[in-house]
LOKETI-750082 format. One record per residue (C-alpha): residue in three letters; x, y, z. Coordinates in pm, whole numbers, plus 32768, in hexadecimal, padded with zeros to 4 digits. Layout:
N
R   r   c1   c2   c3
R ALA    X    Y    Z
...
END
This chain:
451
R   r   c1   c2   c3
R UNK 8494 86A2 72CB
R UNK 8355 86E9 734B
R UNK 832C 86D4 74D7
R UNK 81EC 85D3 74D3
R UNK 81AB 84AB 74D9
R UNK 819A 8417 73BB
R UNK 8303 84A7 739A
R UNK 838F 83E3 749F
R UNK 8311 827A 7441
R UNK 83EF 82CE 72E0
R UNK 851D 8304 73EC
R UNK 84EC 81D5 74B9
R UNK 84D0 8112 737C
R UNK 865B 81A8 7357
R UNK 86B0 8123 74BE
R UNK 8750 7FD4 74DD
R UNK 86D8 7EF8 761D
R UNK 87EE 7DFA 76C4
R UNK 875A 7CFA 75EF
R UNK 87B8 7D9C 74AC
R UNK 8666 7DEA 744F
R UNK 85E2 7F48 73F2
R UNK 84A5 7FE7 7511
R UNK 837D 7FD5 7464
R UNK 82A4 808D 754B
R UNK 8153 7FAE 75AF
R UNK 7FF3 8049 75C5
R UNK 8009 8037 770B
R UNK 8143 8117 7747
R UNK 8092 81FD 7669
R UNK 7F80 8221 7727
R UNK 803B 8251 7839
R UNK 8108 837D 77CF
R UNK 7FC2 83E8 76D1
R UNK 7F96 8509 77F8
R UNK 80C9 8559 785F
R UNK 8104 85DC 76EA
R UNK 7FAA 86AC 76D3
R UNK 8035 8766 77ED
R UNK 7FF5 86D1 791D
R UNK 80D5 8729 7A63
R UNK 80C6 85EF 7B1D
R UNK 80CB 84A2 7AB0
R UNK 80C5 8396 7BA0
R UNK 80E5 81E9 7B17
R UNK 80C3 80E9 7BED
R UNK 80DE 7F9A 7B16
R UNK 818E 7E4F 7B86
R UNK 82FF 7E12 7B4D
R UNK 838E 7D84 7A37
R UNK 829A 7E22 7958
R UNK 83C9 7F3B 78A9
R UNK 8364 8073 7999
R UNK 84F6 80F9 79CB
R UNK 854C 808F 7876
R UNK 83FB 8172 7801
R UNK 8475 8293 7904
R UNK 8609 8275 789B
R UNK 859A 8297 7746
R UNK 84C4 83A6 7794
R UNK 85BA 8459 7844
R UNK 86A5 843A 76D5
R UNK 85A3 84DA 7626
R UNK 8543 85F2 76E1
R UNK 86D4 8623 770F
R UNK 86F3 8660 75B4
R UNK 859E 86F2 7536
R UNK 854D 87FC 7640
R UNK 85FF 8933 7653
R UNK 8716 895F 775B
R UNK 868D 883D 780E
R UNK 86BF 87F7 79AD
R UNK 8652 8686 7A1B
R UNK 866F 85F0 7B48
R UNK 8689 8465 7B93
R UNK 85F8 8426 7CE8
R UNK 85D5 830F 7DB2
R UNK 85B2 8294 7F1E
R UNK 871E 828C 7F28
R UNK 8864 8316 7E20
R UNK 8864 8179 7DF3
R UNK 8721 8128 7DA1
R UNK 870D 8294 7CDB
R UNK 8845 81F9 7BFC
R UNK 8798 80D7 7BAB
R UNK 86B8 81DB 7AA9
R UNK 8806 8296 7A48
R UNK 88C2 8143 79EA
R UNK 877F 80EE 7918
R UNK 87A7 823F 7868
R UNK 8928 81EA 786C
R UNK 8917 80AB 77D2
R UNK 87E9 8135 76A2
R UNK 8905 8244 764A
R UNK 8A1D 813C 7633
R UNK 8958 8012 7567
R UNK 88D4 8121 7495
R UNK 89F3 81E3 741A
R UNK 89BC 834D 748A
R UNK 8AEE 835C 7546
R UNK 8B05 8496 745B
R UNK 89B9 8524 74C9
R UNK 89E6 84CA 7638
R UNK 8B06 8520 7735
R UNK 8AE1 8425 7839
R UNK 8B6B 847A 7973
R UNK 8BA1 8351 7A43
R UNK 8C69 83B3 7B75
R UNK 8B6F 84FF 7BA4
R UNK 8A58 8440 7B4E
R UNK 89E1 8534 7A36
R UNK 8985 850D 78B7
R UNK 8989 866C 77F5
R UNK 8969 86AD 7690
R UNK 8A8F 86EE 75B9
R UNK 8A34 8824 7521
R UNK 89A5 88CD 7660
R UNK 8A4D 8973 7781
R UNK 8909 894D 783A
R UNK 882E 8839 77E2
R UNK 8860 8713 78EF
R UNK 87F9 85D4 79B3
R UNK 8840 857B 7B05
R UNK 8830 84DC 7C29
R UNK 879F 84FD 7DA9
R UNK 8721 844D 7E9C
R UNK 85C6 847B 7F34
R UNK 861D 859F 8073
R UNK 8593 86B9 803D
R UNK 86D4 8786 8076
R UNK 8774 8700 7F3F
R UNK 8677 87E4 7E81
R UNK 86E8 890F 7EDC
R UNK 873D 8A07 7DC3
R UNK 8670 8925 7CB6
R UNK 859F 89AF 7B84
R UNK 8562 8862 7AF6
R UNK 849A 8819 79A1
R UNK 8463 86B4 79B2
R UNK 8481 85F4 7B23
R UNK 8479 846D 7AF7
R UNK 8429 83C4 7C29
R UNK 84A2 8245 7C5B
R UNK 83CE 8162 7D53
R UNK 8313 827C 7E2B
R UNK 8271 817E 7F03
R UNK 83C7 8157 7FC0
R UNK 8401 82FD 7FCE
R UNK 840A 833B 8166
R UNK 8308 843D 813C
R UNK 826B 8563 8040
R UNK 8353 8661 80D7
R UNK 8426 8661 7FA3
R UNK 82E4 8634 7E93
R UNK 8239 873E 7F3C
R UNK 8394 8823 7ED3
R UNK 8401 87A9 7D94
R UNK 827D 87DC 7D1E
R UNK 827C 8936 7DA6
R UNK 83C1 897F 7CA3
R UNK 8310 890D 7B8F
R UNK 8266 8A40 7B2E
R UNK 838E 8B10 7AEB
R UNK 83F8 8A7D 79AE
R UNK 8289 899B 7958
R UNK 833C 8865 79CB
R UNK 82BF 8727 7A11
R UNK 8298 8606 7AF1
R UNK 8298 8487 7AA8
R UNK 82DD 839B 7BA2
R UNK 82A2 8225 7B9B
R UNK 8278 811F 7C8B
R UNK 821D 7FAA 7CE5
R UNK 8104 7FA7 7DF5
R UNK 8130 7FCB 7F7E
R UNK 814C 7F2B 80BC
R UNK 80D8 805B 8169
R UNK 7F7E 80F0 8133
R UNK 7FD2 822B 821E
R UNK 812D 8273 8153
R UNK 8133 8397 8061
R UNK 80BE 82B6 7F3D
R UNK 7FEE 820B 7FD1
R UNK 7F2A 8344 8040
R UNK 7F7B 83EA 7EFE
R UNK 7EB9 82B6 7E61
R UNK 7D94 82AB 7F55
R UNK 7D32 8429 7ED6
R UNK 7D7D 83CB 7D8A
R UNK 7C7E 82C0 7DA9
R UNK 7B8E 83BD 7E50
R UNK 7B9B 8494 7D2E
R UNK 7AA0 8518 7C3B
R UNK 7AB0 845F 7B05
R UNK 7B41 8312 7B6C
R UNK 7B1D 81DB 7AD8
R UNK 7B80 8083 7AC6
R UNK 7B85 7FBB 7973
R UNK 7BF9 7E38 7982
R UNK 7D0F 7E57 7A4E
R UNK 7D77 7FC7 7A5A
R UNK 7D28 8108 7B09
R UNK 7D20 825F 7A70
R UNK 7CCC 83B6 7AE0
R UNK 7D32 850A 7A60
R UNK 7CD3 8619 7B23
R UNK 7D75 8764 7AB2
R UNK 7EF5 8750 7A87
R UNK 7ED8 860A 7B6E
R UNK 7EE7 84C9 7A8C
R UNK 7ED8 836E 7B4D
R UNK 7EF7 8225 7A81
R UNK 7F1F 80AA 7B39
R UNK 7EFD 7F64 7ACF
R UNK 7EA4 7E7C 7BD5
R UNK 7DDC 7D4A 7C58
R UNK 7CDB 7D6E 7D74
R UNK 7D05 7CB0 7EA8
R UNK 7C12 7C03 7E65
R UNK 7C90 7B80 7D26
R UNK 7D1D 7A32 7CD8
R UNK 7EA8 7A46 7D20
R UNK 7EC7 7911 7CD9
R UNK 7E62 7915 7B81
R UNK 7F8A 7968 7A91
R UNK 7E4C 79CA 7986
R UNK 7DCC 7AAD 7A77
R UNK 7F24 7B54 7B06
R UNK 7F79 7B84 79A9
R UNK 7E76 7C6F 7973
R UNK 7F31 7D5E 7A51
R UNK 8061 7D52 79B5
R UNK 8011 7DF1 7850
R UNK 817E 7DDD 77A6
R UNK 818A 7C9F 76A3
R UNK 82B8 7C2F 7707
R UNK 8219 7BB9 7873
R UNK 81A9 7A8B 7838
R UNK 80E6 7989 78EE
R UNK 8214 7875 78ED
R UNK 8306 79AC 7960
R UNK 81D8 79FA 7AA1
R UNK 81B9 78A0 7AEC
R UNK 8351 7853 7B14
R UNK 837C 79D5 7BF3
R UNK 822A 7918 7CB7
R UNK 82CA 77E4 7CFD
R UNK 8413 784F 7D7E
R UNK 847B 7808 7EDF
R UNK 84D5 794F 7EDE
R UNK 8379 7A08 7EA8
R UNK 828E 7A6E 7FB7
R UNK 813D 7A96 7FD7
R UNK 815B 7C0B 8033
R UNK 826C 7C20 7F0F
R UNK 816E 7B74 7E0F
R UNK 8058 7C2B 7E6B
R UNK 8103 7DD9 7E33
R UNK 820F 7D67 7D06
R UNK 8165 7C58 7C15
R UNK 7FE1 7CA8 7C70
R UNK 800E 7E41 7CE0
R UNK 7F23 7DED 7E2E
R UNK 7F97 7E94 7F5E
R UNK 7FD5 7E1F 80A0
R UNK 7FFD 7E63 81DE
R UNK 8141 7E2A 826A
R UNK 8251 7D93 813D
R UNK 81F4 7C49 8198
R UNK 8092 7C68 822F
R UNK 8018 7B79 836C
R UNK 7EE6 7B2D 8295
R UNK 7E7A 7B29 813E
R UNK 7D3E 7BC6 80E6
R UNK 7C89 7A5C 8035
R UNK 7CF7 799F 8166
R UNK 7C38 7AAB 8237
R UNK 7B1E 7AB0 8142
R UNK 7AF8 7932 8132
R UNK 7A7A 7937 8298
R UNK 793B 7A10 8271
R UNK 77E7 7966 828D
R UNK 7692 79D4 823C
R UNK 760D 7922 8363
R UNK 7687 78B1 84B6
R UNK 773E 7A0D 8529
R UNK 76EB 7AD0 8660
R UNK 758B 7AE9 86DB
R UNK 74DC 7BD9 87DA
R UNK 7470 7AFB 88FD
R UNK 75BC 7A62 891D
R UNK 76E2 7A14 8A13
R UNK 77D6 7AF5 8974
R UNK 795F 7B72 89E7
R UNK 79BC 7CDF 8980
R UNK 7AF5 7DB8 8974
R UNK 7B3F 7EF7 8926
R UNK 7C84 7F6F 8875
R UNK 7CE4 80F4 88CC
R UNK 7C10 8212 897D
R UNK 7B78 8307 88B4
R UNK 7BED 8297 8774
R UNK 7B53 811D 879F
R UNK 7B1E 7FD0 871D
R UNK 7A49 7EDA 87A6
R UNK 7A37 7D51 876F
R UNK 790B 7C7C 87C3
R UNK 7957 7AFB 87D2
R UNK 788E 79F2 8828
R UNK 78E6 7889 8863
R UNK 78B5 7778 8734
R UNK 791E 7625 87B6
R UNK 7AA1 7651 87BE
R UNK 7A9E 7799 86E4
R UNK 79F2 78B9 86EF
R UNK 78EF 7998 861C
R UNK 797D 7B14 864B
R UNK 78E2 7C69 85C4
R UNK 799B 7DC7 85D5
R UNK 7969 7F41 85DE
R UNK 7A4B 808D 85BE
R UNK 79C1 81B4 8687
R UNK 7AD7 8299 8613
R UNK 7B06 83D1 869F
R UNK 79E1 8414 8770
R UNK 79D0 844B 88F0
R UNK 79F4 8352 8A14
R UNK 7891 83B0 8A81
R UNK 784B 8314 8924
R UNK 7934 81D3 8947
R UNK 788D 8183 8A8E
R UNK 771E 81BD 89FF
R UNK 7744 80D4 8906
R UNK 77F3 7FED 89F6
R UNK 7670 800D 8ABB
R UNK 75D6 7FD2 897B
R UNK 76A9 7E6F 892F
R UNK 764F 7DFE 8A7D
R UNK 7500 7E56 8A37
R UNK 74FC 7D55 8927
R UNK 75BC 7C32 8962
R UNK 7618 7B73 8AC3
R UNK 7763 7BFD 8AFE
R UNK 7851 7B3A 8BC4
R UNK 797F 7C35 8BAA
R UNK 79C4 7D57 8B2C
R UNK 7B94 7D6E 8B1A
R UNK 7C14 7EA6 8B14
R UNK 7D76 7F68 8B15
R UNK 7D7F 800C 8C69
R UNK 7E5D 8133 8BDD
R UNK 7D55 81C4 8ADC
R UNK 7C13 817E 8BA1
R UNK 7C46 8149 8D12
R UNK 7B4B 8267 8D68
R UNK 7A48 8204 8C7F
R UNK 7A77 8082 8CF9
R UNK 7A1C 80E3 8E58
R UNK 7910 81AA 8DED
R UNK 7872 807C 8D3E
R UNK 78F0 7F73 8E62
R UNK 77E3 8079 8F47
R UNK 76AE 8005 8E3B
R UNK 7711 7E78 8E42
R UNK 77B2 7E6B 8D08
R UNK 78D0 7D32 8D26
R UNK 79FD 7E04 8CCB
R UNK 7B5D 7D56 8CF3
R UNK 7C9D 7DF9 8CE9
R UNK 7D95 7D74 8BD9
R UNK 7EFD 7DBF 8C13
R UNK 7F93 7E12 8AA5
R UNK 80C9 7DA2 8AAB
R UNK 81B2 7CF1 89BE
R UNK 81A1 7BAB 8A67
R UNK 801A 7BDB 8A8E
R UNK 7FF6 7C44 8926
R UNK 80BE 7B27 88B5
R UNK 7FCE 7A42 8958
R UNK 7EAB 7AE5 88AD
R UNK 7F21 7B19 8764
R UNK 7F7A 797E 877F
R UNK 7E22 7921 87A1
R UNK 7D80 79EC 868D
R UNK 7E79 7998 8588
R UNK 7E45 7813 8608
R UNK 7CD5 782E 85E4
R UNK 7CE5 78A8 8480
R UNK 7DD1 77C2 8417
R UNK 7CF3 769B 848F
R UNK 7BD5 7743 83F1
R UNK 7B02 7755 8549
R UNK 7AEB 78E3 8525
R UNK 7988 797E 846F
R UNK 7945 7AD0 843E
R UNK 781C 7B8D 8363
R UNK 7911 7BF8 8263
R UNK 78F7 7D63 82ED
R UNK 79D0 7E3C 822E
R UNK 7A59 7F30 8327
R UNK 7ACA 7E02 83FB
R UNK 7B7A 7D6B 82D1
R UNK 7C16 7EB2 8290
R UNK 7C82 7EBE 83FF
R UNK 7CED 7D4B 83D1
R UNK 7DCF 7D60 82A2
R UNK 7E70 7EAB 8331
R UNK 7EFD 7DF0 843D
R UNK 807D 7DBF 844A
R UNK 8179 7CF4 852C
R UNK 8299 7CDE 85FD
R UNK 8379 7BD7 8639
R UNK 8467 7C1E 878E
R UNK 84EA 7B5B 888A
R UNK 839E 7B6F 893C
R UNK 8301 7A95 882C
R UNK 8228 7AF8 86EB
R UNK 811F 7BD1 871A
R UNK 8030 7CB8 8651
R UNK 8082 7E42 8679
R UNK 7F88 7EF9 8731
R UNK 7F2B 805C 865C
R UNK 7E33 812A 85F2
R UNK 7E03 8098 8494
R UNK 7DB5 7F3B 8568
R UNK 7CEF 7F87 867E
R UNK 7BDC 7E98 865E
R UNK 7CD9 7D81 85D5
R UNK 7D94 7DAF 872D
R UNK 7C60 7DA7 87F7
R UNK 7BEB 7C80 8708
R UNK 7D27 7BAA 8773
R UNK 7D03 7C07 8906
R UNK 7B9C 7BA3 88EB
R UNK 7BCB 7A80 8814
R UNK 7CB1 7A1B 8927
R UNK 7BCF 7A58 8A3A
R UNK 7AA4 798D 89B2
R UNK 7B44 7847 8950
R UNK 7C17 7859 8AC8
R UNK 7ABE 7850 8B75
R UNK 79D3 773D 8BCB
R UNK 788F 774E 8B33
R UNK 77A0 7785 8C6D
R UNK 7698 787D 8CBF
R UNK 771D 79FA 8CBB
R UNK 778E 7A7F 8E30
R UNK 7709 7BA9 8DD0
R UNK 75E6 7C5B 8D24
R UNK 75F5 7DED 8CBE
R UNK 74CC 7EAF 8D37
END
């Protein structure tokens, strides 16, 4: 049989699925391996679950098992158990099907070889880069890479490839962490040359590099079984079969948002969703130059600044990310806010900008030290989430703060909840200290004025 595509639809139409029906291969799952059989190296899907991504990998796996010469694949996962989960789907195709006499399934070493061939094998391992050692693989099949600790073990297993023109596929449901592997892997790919987005999926091939992902925005509808169904391609999901996984007790928002609608979050079930943050932007009534305003400034040279200004009970708030840039810089543009609005405080983290503080304290600008700890942050992170819950938060639906708002993530201890102060946050921390700062104060003319 001919190694192509077209060859292996006529083989999944042989494979029996647990329900006793033959795989018919969709046009979707065509379209998704359509590269990966002209020759391409890497071939990354990202597609909700329950949508028949291992059963399309499993029976991939069968097929390249038989049809390519002295074949070497490797099952890997986050884990041996999660990596199993694709070998019992392979398992189970082999056993419905009949080709016990084609296939020598090896459950206690976790292998499937062909009968026939003292070479030609499947296996197992788990996502650790030392498990690779001694490898010339010519198919890899990757199971849920969002949840692989790092690329240490891609970056290897790719640079094997080459010796006998293998191949990479690996397959995945979307993230809670934009700054893991895949989630940086799927940044670049959206950065690439090339890509596009039609309906609800994203493509780009760039070289040997294929990238295909169905997925909502965040900005889309979740709620809408029409719309979430337009992410999940496969015929079988059905709107009834969404709306009963939606309305169990069991589901999440964060677990909704990366599984049925492929939207990624922050955290695996995220403080905030992005249309509850976008429902408080207004076109008019935000921060204005003249005005009594409290500031604070998250981190040193790598800042983020928040600019809130009282609304009744709630607040109107703007924010900027200075990045990496010198203090000389932070503190200049510190000058330049004061410049512009009435500032009645500007909060600060003593440990990152002490120095510059005092420097500013010598020109009259109203800096306050805020202690960061636990209990302090706790406090803080209170109030903001409070305000936005009562809708009494407006911001100018500036996307770098909303970036730096949906990137947040939080901790639960002891101490009390509170949002997690990092670098992918900075002007969401220094939004919740200032936040706090400006509804805790009276509204009275401003102790001090910058010069």
């Amino acid at each position: 049989m001919t190694y192509d595509l077209r060859s292996f639809a006529a083989f999944c139409a042989t494979l029996v699925l647990d329900n006793g029906e033959n795989l018919a291969l969709e046009p979707f799952q065509r379209l998704a391996l359509k590269d990966y059989f002209a020759g391409a190296r890497e071939t990354v899907i990202v597609i909700p679950e329950g949508n028949g991504k291992s059963t399309l990998i499993a029976a991939l796996l069968l097929f390249h098992l038989r049809y390519w010469p002295d074949a070497e694949c490797l099952i890997v996962a986050s884990s041996r158990e999660q990596a199993e989960i694709l070998y019992r789907q392979a398992t189970g195709l082999v056993e419905r099907s009949g080709l016990g006499d084609v296939y020598d399934v090896r459950q206690g070493y976790r292998i499937i070889r062909l009968h026939g061939s003292s070479r030609a094998r499947a296996r197992v391992l788990a996502a650790v880069a030392g498990t690779a050692d001694g490898v010339i693989p010519t198919l890899i099949l990757g199971d849920e890479l969002h949840r692989w600790p790092d690329g240490e073990l891609y970056g290897v297993l790719h640079g094997k490839l080459g010796k006998r023109d293998g191949q990479m596929v690996t397959i995945s449901t979307a993230g809670y962490r934009r700054d893991s592997f895949l989630g940086v892997l799927r940044e670049r790919a959206h950065a690439m040359t090339g890509f596009v987005r039609r309906g609800y999926k994203n493509y780009v091939r760039d070289g040997a590099f294929v990238w295909h992902e169905w997925c909502l925005q965040d900005t889309d509808n979740t709620e809408n079984m029409t719309v979430v169904k337009r992410a999940n391609p496969a015929r079988f999901v059905t709107k009834e079969w969404l709306k009963e996984k939606h309305d169990s007790p069991r589901m999440t928002e964060g677990q909704w948002a990366r599984y049925s609608c492929g939207i990624w979050t922050e955290g695996e079930d995220p403080w905030i969703s992005a249309p509850e943050w976008d429902r408080l932007a207004v076109d008019i009534g935000g921060v204005e130059p003249g005005e009594d305003v409290w500031i604070a400034l998250d981190g040193g040279s790598t800042a983020g600044i928040a600019i809130v200004a009282q609304r009744g009970e709630g607040i109107a708030c703007r924010g900027e990310l200075l990045g990496e840039v010198p203090l000389e810089m932070v503190e200049r543009r510190l000058v330049e806010l004061s410049e512009r609005y009435n500032v009645r405080q500007i909060a600060y983290d003593r440990v990152a900008f002490a120095r510059s503080a005092e420097l500013l304290a010598a020109r009259g600008l109203p800096m306050t030290e805020i202690p960061y700890s636990p209990e302090r942050m706790s406090i803080v992170s209170t109030t903001l989430i409070r305000l936005i819950h009562a809708g009494q938060l407006a911001h100018d639906g500036d996307p770098v703060l909303r970036s730096q708002v949906l990137a947040g993530s939080t901790k639960e201890t002891e101490r009390g909840w509170r949002l997690v102060a990092s670098v992918r946050c900075r002007a969401l921390i220094a939004l919740a200290i200032a936040a706090h700062e400006a509804t805790s104060a009276p509204a009275e003319p401003p102790m001090f004025v910058a010069l």
